[in-house]
C-alpha positions in Angstrom: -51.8 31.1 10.5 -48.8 31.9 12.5 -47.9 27.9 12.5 -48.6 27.6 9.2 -45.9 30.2 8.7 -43.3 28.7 10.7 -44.0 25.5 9.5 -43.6 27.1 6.0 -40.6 28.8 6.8 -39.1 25.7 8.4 -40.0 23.5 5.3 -38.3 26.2 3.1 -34.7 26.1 5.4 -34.8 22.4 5.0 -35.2 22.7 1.0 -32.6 24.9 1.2 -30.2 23.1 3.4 -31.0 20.1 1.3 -29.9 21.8 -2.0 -26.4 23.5 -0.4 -25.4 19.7 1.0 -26.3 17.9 -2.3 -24.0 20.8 -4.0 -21.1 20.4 -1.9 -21.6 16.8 -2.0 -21.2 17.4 -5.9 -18.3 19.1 -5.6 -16.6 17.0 -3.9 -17.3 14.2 -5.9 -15.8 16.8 -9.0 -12.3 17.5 -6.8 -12.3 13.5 -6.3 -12.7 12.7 -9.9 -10.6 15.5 -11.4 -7.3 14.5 -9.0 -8.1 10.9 -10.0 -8.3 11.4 -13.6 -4.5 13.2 -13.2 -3.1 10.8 -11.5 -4.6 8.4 -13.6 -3.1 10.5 -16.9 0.4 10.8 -15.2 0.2 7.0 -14.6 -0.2 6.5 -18.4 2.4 9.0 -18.9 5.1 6.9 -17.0 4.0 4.3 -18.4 4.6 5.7 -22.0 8.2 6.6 -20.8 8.7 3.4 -19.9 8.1 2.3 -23.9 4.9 1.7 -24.0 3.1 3.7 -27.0 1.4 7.3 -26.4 -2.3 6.1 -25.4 -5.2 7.7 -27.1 -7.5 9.9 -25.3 -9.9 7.8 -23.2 -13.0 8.7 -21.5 -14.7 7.1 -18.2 -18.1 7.8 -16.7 -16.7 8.9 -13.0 -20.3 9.8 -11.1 -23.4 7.9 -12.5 -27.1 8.8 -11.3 -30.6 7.1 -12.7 -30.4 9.1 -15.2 -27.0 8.5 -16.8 -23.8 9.8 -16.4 -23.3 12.8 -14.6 -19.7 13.4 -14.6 -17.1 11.7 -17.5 -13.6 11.8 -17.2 -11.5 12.5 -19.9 -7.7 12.1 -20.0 -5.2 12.6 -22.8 -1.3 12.2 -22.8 1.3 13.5 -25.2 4.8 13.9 -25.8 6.0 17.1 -24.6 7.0 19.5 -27.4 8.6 23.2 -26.2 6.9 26.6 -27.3 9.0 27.8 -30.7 10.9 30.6 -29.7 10.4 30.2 -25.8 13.3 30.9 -23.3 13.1 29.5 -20.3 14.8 31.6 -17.3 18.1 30.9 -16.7 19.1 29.0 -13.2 20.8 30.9 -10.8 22.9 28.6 -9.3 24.9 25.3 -10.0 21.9 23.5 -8.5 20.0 23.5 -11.4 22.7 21.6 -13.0 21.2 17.5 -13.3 23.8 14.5 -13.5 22.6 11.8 -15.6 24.2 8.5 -15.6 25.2 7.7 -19.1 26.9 4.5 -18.2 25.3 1.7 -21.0 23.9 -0.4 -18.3 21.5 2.5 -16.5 21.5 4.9 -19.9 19.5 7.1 -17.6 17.7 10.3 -19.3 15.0 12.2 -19.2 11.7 12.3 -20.7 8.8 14.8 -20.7 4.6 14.9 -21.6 1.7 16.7 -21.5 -0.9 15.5 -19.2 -4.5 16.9 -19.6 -7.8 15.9 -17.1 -11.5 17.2 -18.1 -14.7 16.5 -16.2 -17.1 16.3 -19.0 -20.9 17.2 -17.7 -24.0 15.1 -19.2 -24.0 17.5 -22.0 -20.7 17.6 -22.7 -19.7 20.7 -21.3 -16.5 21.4 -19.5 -17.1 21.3 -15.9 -13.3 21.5 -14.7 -9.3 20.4 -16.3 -6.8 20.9 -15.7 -3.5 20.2 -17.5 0.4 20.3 -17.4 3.8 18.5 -17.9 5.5 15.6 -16.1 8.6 14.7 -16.3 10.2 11.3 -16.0 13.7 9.6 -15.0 14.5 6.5 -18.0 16.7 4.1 -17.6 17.7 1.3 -19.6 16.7 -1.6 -17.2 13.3 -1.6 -14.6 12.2 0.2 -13.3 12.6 2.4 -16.7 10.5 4.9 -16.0 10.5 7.3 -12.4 8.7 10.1 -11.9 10.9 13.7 -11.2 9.5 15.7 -8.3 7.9 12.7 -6.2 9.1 13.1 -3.0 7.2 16.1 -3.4 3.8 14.1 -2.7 1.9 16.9 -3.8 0.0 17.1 -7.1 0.6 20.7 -7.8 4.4 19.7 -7.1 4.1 17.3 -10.5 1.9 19.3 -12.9 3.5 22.6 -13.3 5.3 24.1 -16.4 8.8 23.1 -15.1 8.9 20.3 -12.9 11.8 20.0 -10.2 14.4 17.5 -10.9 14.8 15.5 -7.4 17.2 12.9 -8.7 21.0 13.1 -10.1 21.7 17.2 -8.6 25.2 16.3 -7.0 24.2 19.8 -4.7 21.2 18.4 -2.7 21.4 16.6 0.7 19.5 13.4 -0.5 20.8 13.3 -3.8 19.6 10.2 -5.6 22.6 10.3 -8.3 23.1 6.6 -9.6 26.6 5.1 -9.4 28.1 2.2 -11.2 31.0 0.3 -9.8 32.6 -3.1 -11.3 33.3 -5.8 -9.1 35.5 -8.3 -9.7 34.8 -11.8 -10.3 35.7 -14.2 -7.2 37.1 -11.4 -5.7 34.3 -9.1 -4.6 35.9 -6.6 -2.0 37.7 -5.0 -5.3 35.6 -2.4 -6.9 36.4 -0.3 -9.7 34.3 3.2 -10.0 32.4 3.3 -13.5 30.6 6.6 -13.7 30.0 8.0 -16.7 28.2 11.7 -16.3 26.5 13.3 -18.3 25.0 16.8 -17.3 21.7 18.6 -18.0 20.8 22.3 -17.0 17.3 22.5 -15.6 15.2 25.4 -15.5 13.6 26.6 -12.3 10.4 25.2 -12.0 7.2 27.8 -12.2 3.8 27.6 -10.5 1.3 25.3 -10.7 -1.4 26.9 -12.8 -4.9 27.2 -11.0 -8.1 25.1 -11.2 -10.2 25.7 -14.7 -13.8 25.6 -13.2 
C-alpha cells in the first residue's frame, strides 16, 4: 500500500509538472507571436509611409495543433489621427525642437499610425494586444520611409503614445540632421550649402503602455 502511494504521488508530480511546462511553453509561444505580429504591423506601417496604401486588417494562424489553430494573429494599421481637444505637455527644453530638411530633393517630414497586435484564441477570444503609434521619417527619394526612435532597439522604445524623434534635433551628439550641398559641375571641390530647415516641436514621449493579457 505504501508503494502504491508513492507511486501515486509520483505519478501525480509528473501530471503536474507536465501541465506547468506545457503552460509556459504556451506562453512563450504567445510573447513570440504577439512581438512578431508588432513588428510585423509597424513593418506595414513603414511601408504605408513610404506610399503604399493603408493595408486592411489581416489575420494569420501563428500556433497550429491537430486540432486547428490555437493562436491567430491579427494586425491592423491606421493613420494616426490626435484626440480632439488633447494637449500634449509642453517640452521643456530646445531639445524637443526637430529640424526637417525641406530642401525639394529630400522633402523630409514626418508621418504617424496606429499600430494594433491581437492574439486571437480558437474561439475568438482575446488572449493578448497590444497597440500604439509609430512614427516615421519621409523623404522624397528611397529610402522614403525611416522609422523615429530605432536606435532605440527596443519595442517598447517604438510603441508608446509619443515616440522620440532620433533624427534632425540639432541638440543631440549623433544627430542625424540631413544636409544638402551643391557641387559644381567639373569642378567638384566647390560646394555651395543648400539647407532649407524647417522646424517641428515634439512632445516628450510618455510610457509604453503595459501588456493586455
Amino acid at each position: 500500500m505504501v508503494l502504491i502511494a508513492f507511486v501515486g504521488v509520483v505519478g501525480e508530480t509528473v501530471v503536474y509538472g507536465t501541465a506547468a511546462l506545457a503552460r509556459m511553453s504556451f506562453h512563450a509561444r504567445e510573447q513570440a507571436a504577439i512581438r512578431g505580429a508588432v513588428l510585423d504591423a509597424i513593418r506595414q506601417a513603414q511601408s504605408t509611409a513610404a506610399g503604399v496604401p493603408v493595408p486592411q486588417p489581416s489575420a494569420t494562424c501563428a500556433y497550429a495543433t491537430n486540432d486547428g489553430c490555437s493562436i491567430t494573429v491579427k494586425t491592423t494599421v491606421a493613420i494616426a489621427t490626435p484626440n480632439p481637444g488633447s494637449t500634449p505637455p509642453s517640452c521643456a527644453s530646445a531639445a524637443c525642437s526637430v529640424y526637417m530638411q525641406n530642401n525639394s530633393h529630400v522633402g523630409e517630414s514626418r508621418a504617424s499610425y496606429a499600430v494594433t497586435a491581437q492574439l486571437l484564441a480558437a474561439d475568438g477570444g482575446v488572449m493578448a494586444s497590444r497597440s500604439g503609434l509609430v512614427a516615421f521619417r519621409t523623404f522624397a527619394t528611397a529610402p522614403y520611409a525611416a522609422l523615429v526612435g530605432s536606435v532605440d532597439a527596443t519595442l517598447d522604445a517604438i510603441t508608446n503614445g509619443g515616440a522620440g524623434d532620433d533624427g534632425g534635433s540639432a541638440s543631440q551628439t549623433n544627430a542625424t540632421l540631413i544636409h544638402v550641398d551643391y557641387q559644381q559641375q567639373g569642378n567638384p571641390a566647390t560646394h555651395t550649402p543648400a539647407d532649407v530647415w524647417r522646424t517641428l516641436d515634439e512632445h516628450p514621449a510618455t510610457a509604453a503602455p503595459s501588456w493586455d493579457d
